[in-house]
C-alpha positions as CSV (number, residue, x, y, z in Angstrom):
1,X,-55.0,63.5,28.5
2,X,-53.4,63.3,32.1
3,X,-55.8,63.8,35.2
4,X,-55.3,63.8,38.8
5,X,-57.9,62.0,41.0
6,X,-58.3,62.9,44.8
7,X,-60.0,60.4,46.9
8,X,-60.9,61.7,50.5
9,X,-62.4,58.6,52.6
10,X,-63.4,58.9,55.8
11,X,-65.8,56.4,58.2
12,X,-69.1,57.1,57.7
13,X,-70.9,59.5,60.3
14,X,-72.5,57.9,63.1
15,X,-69.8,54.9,63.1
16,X,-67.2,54.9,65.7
17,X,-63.9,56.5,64.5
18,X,-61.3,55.6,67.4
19,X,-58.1,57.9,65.6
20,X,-60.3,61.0,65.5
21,X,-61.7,60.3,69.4
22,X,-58.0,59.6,70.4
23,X,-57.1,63.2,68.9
24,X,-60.4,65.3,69.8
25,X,-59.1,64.4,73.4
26,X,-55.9,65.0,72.8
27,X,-56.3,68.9,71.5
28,X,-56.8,70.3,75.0
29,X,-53.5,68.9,76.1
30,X,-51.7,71.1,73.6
31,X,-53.8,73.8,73.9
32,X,-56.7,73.8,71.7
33,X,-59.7,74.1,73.7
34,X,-62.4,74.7,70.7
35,X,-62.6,71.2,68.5
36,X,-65.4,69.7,69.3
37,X,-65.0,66.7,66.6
38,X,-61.9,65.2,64.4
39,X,-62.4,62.4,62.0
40,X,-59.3,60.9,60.4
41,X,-59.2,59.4,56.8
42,X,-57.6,58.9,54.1
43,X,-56.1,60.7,51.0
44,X,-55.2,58.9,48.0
45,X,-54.1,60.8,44.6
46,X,-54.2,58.7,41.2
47,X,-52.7,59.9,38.0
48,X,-55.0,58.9,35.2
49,X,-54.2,58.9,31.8
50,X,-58.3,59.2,30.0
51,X,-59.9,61.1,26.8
52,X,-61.6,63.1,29.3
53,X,-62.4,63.8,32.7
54,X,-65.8,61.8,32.5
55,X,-63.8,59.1,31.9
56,X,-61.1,59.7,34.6
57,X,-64.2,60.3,37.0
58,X,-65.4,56.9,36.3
59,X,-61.8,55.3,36.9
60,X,-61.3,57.1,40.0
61,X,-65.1,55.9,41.0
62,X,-64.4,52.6,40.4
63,X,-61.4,52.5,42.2
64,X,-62.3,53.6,45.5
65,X,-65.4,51.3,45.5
66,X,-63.4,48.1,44.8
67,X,-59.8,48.4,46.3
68,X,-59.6,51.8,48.3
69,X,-62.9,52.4,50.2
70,X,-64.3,50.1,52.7
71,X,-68.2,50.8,51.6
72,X,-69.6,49.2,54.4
73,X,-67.9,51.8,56.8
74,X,-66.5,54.5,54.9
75,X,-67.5,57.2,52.4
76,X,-65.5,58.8,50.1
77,X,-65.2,61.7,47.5
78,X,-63.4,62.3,44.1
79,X,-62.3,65.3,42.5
80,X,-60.8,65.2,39.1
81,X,-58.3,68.1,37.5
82,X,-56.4,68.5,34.7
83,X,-52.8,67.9,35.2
């Protein structure tokens, strides 16, 4: 079966996240007066061909912990559908 993986990473709360202070400042220049935070990530989609989604979870997983994600300063999160 086919399966489509999203991966959102972002840094991890707490660490500093220059691209997201750069454009929280920036929103009240073009108008927007009421964000009070922006963190910017990653997306990352993966087609996976598995015999299930367990399995396409566990290839996604296993992705983002040794090539995509940065563990030591980001966080991430999969979602698995059916495509």
């Amino acid at each position: 079966m086919k399966f489509l993986a999203e991966i959102e990473i972002l840094p991890k709360k707490g660490l500093l996240d220059p691209q997201g202070k750069a454009v929280t400042q920036s929103m009240p220049r073009i108008g927007i007066e009421n964000v009070a935070e922006v963190r910017v990530g990653r997306f990352i989609t993966l087609d996976i061909d598995a015999s299930d989604a367990k399995a396409a979870e566990e290839t996604a997983h296993t992705a983002a912990k040794k090539l995509l994600a940065n563990l030591i300063m980001e966080d991430y999160q999969v979602r698995i559908t059916a495509a």
